[in-house]
PALOZA-248912 format. One line per field, with one value per atom (N, C-alpha, C): atom name; x, y, z; residue number from 1; residue in three letters. Coordinates in steps of 0.1 Angstrom, whole numbers. Atoms other than C-alpha are relative to their C-alpha. Example, Ala and Ser with C-alpha at 12.3 -4.5 7.8 and 13.67 -1.06 7.14 Angstrom:
<atoms>
at: (N,CA,C,N,CA,C);
x: (9,123,9,-9,137,-8);
y: (-12,-45,12,-11,-11,11);
z: (0,78,0,0,71,8);
i: (1,1,1,2,2,2);
aa: (ala,ala,ala,ser,ser,ser);
</atoms>
This chain:
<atoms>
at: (N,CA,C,N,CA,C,N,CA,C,N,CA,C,N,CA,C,N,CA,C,N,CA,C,N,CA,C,N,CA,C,N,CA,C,N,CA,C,N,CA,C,N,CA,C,N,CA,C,N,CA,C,N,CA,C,N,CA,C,N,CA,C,N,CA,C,N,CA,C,N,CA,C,N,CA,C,N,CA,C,N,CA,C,N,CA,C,N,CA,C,N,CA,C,N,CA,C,N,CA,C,N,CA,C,N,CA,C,N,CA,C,N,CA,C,N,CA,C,N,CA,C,N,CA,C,N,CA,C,N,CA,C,N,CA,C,N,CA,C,N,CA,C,N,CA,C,N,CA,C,N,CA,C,N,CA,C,N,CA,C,N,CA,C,N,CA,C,N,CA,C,N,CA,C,N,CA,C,N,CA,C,N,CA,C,N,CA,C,N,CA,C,N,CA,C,N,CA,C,N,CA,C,N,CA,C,N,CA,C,N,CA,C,N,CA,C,N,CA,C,N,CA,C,N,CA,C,N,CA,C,N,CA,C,N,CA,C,N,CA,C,N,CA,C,N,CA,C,N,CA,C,N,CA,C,N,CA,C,N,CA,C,N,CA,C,N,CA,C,N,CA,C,N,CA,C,N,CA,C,N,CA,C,N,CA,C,N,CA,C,N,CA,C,N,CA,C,N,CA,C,N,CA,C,N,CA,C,N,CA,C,N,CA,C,N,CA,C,N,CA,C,N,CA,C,N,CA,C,N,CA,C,N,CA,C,N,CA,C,N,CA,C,N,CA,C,N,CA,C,N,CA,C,N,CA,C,N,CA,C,N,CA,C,N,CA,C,N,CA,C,N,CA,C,N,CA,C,N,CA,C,N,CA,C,N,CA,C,N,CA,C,N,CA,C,N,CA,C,N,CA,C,N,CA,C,N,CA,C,N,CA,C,N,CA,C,N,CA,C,N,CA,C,N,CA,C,N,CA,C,N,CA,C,N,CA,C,N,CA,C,N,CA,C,N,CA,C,N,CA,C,N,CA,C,N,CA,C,N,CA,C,N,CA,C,N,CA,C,N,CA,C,N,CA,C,N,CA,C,N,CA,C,N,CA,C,N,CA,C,N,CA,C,N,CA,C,N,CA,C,N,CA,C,N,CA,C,N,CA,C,N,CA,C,N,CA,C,N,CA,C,N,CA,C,N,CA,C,N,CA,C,N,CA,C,N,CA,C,N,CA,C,N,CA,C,N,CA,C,N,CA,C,N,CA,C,N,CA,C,N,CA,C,N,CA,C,N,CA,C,N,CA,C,N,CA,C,N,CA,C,N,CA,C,N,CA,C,N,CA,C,N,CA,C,N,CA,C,N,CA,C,N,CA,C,N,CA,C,N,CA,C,N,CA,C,N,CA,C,N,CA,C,N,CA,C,N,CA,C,N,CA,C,N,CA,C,N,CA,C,N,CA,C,N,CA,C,N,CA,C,N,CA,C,N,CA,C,N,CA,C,N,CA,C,N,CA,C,N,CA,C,N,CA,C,N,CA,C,N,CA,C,N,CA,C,N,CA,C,N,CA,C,N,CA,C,N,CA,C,N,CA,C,N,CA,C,N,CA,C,N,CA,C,N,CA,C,N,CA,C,N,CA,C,N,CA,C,N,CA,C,N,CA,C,N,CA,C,N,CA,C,N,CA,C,N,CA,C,N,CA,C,N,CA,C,N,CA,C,N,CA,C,N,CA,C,N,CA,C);
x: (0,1103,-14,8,1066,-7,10,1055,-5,10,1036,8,-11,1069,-1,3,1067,-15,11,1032,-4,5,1031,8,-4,1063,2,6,1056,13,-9,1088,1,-4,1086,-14,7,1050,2,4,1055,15,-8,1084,-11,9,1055,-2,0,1042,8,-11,1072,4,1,1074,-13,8,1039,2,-1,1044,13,-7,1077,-6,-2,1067,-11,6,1041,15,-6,1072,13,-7,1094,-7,5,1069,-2,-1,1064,12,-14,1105,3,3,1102,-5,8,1077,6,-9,1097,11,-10,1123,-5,2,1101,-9,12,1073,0,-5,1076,-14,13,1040,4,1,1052,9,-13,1083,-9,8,1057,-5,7,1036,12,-12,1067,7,-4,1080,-11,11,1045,-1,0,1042,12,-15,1079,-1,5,1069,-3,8,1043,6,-6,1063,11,-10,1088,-6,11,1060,-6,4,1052,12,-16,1090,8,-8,1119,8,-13,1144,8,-6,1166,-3,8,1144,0,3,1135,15,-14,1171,5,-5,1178,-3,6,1150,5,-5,1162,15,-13,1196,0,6,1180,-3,7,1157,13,-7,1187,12,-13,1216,-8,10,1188,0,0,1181,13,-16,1219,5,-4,1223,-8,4,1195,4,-6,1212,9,-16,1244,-3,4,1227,-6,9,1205,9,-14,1241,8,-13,1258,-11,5,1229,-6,6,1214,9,-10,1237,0,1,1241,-12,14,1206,-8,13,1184,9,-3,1207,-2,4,1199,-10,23,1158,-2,8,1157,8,-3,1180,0,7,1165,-16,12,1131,2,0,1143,7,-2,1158,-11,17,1124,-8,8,1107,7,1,1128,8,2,1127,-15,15,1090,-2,-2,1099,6,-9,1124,-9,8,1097,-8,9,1070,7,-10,1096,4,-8,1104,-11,13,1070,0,0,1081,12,-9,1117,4,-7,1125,-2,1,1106,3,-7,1118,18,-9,1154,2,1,1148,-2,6,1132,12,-10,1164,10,-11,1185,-3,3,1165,-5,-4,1168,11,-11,1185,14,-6,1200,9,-9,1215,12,-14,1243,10,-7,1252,10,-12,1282,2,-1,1291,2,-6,1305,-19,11,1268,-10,13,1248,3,-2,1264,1,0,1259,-11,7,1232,1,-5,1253,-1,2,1245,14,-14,1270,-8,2,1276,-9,9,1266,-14,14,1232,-6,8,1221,-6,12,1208,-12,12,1183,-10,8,1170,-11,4,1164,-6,9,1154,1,-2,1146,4,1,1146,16,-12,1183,6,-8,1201,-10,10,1170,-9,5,1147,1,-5,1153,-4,3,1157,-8,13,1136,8,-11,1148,4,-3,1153,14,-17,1189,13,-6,1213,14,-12,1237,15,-11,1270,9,-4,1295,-5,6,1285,-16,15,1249,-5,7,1247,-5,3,1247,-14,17,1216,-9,11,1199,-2,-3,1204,-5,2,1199,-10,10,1169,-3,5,1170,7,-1,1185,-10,14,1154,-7,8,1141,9,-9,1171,-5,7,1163,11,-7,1195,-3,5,1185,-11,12,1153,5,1,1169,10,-7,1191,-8,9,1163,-13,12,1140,17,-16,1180,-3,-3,1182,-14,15,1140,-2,-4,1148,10,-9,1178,-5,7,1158,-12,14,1128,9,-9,1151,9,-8,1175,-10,5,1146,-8,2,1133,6,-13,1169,-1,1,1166,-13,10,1128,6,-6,1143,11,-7,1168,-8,5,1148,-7,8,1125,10,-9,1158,-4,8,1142,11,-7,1164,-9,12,1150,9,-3,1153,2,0,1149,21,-15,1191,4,-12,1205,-1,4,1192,8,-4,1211,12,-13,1246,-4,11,1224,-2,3,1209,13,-17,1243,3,-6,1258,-5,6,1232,-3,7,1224,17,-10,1261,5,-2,1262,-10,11,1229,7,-8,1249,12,-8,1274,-1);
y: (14,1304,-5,1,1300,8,-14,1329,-9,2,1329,-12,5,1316,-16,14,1283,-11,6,1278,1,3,1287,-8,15,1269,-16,17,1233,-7,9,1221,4,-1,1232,2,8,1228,-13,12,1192,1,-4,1206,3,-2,1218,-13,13,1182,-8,10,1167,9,-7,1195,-4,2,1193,-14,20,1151,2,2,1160,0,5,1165,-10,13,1136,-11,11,1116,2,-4,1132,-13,2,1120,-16,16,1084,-7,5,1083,-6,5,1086,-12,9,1063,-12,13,1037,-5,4,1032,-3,7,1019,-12,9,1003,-6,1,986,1,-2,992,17,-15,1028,-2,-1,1019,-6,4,1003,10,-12,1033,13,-14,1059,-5,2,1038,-1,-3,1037,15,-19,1077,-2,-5,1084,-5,1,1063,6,-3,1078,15,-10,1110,4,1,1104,5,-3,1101,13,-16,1140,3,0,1142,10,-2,1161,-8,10,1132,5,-8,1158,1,-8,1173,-17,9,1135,-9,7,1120,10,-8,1150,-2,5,1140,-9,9,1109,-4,-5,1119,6,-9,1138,-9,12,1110,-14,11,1085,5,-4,1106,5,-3,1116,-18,10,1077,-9,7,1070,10,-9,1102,-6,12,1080,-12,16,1048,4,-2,1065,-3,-1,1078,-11,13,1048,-10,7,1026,3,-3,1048,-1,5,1045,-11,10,1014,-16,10,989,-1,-4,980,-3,5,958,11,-11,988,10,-6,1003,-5,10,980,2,2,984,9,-11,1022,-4,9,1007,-3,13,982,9,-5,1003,9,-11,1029,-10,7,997,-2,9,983,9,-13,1019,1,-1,1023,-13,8,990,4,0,997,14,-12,1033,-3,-5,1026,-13,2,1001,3,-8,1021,12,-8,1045,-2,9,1020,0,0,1025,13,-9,1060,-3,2,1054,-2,6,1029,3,-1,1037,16,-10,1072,1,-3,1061,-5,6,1039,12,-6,1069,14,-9,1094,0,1,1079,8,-10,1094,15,-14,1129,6,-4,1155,2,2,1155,-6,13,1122,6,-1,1138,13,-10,1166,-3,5,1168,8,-3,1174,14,-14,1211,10,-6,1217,-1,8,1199,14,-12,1226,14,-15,1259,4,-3,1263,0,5,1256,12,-13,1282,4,-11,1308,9,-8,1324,11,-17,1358,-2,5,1342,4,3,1339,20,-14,1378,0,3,1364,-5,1,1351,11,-10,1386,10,-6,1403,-8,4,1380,3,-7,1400,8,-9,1418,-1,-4,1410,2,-3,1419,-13,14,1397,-6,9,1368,4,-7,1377,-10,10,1345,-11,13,1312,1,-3,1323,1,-7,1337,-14,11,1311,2,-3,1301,-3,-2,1313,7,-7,1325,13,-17,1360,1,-2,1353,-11,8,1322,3,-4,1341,10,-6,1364,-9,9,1333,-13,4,1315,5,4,1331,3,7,1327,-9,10,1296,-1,4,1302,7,-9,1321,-15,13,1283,-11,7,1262,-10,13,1226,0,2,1227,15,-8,1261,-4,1,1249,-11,8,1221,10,-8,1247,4,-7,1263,-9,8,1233,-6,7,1222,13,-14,1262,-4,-6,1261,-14,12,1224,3,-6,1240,7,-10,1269,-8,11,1244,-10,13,1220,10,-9,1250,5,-8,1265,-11,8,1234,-5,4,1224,10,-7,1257,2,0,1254,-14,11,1216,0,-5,1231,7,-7,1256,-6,10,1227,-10,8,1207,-15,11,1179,-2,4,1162,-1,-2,1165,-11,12,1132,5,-5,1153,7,-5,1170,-6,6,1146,1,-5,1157,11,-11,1189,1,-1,1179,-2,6,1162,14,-10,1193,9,-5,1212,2,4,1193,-1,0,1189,14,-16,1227,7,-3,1231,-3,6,1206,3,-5,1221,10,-10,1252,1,1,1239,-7);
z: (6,1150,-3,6,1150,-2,7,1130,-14,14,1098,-13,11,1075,4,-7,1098,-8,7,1083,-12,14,1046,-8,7,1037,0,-4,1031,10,-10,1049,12,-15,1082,9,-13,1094,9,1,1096,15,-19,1127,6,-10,1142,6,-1,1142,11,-10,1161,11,-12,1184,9,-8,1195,8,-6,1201,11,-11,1222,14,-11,1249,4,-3,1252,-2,2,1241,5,-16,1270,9,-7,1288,6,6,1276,3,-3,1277,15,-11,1315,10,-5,1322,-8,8,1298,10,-9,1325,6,-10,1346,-7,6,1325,-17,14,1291,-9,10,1281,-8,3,1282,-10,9,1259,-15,8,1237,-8,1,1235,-9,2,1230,-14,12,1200,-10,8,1182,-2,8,1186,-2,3,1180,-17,14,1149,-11,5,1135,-3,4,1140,-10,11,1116,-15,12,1090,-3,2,1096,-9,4,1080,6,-10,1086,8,-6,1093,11,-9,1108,15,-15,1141,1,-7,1146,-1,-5,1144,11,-13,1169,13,-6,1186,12,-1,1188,10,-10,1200,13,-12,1228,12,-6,1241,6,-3,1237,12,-7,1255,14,-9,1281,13,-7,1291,6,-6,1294,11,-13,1316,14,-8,1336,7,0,1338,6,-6,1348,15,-12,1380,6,-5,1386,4,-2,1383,11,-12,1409,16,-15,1435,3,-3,1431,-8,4,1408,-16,20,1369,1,2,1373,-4,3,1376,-13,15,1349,-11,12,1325,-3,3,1327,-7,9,1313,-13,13,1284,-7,7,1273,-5,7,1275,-13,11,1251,-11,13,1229,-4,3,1227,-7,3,1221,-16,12,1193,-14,13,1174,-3,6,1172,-7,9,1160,-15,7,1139,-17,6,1122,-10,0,1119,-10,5,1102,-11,8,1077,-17,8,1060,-9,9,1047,-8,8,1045,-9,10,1026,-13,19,993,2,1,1001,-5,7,999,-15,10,968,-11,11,949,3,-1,961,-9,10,936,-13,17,905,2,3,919,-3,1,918,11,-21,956,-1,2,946,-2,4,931,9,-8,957,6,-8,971,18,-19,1011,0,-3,1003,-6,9,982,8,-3,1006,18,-11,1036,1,4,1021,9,-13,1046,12,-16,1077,12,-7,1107,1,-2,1109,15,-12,1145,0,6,1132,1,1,1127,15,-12,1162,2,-1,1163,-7,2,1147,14,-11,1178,4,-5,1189,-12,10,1153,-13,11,1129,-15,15,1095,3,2,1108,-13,12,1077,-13,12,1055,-5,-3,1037,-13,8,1016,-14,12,981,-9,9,968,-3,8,955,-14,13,922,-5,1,929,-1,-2,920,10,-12,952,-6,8,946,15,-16,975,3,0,968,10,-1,976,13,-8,999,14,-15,1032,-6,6,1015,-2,9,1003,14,-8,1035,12,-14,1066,7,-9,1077,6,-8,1085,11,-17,1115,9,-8,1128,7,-4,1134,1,-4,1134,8,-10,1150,13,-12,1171,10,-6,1182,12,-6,1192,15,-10,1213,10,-8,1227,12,-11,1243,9,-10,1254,14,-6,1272,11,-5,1286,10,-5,1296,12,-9,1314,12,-11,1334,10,-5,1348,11,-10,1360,9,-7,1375,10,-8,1391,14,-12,1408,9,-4,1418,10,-10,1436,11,-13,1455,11,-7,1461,11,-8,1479,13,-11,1498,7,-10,1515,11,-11,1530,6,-3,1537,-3,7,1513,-7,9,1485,-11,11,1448,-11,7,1428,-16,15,1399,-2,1,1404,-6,7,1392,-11,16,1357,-5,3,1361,-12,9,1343,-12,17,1314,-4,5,1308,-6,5,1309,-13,13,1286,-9,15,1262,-5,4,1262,-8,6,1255,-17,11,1227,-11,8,1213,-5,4,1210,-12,11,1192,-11);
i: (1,1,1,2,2,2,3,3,3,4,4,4,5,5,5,6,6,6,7,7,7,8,8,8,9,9,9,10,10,10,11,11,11,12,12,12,13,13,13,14,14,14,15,15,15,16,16,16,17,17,17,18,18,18,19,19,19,20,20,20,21,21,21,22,22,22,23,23,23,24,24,24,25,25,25,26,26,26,27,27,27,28,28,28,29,29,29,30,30,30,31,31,31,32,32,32,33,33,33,34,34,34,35,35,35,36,36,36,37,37,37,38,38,38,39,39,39,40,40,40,41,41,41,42,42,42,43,43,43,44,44,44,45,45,45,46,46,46,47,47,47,48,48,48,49,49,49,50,50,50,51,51,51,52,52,52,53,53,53,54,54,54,55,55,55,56,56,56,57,57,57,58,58,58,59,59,59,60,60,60,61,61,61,62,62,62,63,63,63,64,64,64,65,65,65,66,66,66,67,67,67,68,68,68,69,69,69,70,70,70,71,71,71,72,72,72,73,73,73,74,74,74,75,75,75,76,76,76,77,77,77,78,78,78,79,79,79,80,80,80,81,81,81,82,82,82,83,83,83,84,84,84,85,85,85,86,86,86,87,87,87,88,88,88,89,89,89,90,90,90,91,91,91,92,92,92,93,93,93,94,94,94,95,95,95,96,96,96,97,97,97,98,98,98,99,99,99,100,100,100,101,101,101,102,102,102,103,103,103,104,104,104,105,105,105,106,106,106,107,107,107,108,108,108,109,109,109,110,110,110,111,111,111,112,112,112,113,113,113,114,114,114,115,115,115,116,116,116,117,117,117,118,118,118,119,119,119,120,120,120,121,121,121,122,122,122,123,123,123,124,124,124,125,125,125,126,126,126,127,127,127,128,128,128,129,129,129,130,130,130,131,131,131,132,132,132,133,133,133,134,134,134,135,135,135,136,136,136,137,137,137,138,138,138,139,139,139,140,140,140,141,141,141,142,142,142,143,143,143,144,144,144,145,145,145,146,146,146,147,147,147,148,148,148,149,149,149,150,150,150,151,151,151,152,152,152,153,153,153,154,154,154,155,155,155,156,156,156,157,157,157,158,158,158,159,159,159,160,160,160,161,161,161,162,162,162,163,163,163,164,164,164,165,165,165,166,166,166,167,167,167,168,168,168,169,169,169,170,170,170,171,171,171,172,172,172,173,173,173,174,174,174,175,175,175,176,176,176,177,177,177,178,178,178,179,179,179,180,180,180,181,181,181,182,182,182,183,183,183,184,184,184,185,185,185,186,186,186,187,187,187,188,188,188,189,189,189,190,190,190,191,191,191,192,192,192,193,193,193,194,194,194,195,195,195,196,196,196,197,197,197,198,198,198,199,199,199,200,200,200,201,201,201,202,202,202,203,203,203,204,204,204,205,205,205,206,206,206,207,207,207,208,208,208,209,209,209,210,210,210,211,211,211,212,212,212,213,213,213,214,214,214,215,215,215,216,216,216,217,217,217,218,218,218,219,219,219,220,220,220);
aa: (unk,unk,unk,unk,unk,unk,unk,unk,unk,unk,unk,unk,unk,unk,unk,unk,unk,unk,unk,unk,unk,unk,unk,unk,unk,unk,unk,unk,unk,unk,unk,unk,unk,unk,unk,unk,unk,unk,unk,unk,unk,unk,unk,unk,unk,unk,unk,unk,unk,unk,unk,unk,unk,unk,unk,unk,unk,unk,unk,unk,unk,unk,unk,unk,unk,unk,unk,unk,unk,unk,unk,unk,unk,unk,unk,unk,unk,unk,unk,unk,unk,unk,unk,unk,unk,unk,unk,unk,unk,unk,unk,unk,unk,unk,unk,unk,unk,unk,unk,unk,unk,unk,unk,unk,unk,unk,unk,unk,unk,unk,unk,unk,unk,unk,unk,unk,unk,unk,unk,unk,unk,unk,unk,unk,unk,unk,unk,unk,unk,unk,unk,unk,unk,unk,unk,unk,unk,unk,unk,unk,unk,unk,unk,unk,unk,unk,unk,unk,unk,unk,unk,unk,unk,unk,unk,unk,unk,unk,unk,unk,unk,unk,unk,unk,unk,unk,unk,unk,unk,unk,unk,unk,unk,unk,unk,unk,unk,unk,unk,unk,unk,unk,unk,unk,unk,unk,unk,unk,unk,unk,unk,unk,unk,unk,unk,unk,unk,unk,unk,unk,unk,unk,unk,unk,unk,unk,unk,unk,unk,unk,unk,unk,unk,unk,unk,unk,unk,unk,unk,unk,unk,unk,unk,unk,unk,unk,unk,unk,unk,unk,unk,unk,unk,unk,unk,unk,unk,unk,unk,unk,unk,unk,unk,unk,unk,unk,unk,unk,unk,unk,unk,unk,unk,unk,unk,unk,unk,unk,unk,unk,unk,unk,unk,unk,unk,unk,unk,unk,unk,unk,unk,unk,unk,unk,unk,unk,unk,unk,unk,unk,unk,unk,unk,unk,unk,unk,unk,unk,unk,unk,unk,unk,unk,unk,unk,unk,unk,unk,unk,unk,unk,unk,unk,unk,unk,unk,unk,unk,unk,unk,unk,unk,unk,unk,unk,unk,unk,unk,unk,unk,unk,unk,unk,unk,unk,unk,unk,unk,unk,unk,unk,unk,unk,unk,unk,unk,unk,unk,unk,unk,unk,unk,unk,unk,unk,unk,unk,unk,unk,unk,unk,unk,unk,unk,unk,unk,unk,unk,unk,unk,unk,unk,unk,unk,unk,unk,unk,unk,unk,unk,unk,unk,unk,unk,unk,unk,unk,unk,unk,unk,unk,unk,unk,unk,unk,unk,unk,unk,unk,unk,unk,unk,unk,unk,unk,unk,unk,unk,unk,unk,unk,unk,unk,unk,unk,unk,unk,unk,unk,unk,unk,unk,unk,unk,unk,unk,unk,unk,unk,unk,unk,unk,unk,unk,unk,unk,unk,unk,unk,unk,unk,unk,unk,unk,unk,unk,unk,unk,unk,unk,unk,unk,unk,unk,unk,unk,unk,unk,unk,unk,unk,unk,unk,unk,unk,unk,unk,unk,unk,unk,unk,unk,unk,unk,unk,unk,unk,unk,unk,unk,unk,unk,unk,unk,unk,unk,unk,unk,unk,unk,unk,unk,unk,unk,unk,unk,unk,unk,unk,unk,unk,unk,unk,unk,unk,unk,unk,unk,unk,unk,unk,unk,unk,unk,unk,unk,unk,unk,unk,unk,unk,unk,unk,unk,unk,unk,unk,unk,unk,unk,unk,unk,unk,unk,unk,unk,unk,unk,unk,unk,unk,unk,unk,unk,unk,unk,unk,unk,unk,unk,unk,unk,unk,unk,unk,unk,unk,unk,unk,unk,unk,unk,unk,unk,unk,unk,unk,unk,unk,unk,unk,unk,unk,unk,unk,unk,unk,unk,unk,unk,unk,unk,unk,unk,unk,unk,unk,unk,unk,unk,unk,unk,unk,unk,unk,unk,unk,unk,unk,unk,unk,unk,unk,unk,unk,unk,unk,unk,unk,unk,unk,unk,unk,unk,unk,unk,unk,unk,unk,unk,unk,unk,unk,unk,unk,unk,unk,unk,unk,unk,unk,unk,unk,unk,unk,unk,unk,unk,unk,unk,unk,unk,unk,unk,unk,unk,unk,unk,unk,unk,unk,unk,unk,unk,unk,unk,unk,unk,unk,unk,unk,unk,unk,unk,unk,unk,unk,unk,unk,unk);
</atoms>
């Protein structure tokens, strides 16, 4: 996913971009449940990251960060009351009105100028001819298995869309959340058993189902 192809075509450095800022804005999420300078902070980057583009990775993003701080809240609700559920909340409402601001500055004259393409007129069955197919995922393990892309030239036709297609699951965004969900489970598992062995409790567990589920839902 980040080989050479990542970097010469124009639409998918600008994933690098919103990768590298994740995890600062992991990080930032965290600290927004307790502090609202940090929720301040987390909606200015998260901002600015939009403006790298790629709507997509950052509405995923997005989905990630938000289904994350309600897996938070849950837990914080069942050991302490709704009050402290309400604070991480509120921080990540806060975070992203100042995002979703900030955001507003590419957007809007983006959607304004979508009408006089060509995009405008696609339809739902034209706009999913690139949708991952299971088969895909051996890309994981050999990118190039079904050979290599015969160029944009070839006009997509059923015959040809899986040839003219599938690469992009070599980088796939849900992929990618697949494996930051998978790479979060593993750190957090060995963690639970490093805690048990000292007969300690690890505040971090309660993260585990979150992950789970999101690693499951990434998958699908």
């Amino acid at each position: 996913g980040f080989g050479t192809r990542m970097i010469a075509e124009q639409n998918h450095p600008m994933q690098i971009i919103q990768l590298a800022l994740l995890p600062w804005e992991v990080l930032l999420l965290m600290q927004s449940w307790r502090a609202w300078r940090a929720a301040v902070m987390l909606g200015l980057l998260f901002g600015v990251s939009f403006l790298a583009g790629q709507p997509q990775t950052f509405l995923f993003f997005a989905l990630f960060m938000g289904t994350f701080t309600l897996a938070h809240a849950v837990g914080e609700q069942r050991a302490t009351g709704t009050r402290a559920a309400l604070r991480p909340i509120a921080g990540f409402a806060l975070a992203m009105f100042f995002a979703t601001g900030i955001a507003m500055i590419q957007l809007l004259p983006s959607m304004e100028l979508a009408a006089l393409t060509g995009r405008h007129h696609l339809s739902y069955d034209e706009a999913t001819l690139g949708g991952l197919h299971l088969g895909y995922l051996i890309n994981w393990i050999v990118p190039k298995f079904f050979g290599e892309n015969p160029g944009f030239g070839l006009p997509v036709t059923p015959l040809t869309v899986d040839r003219f297609w599938y690469w992009e699951a070599t980088f796939y965004f849900t992929q990618i959340g697949e494996l930051l969900a998978l790479f979060g489970l593993v750190a957090l598992w060995r963690e639970r058993r490093r805690a048990s062995d000292h007969r300690e409790g690890s505040a971090h567990q309660r993260y585990l189902p979150f992950f789970t589920l999101f690693a499951g839902f990434a998958f699908l």
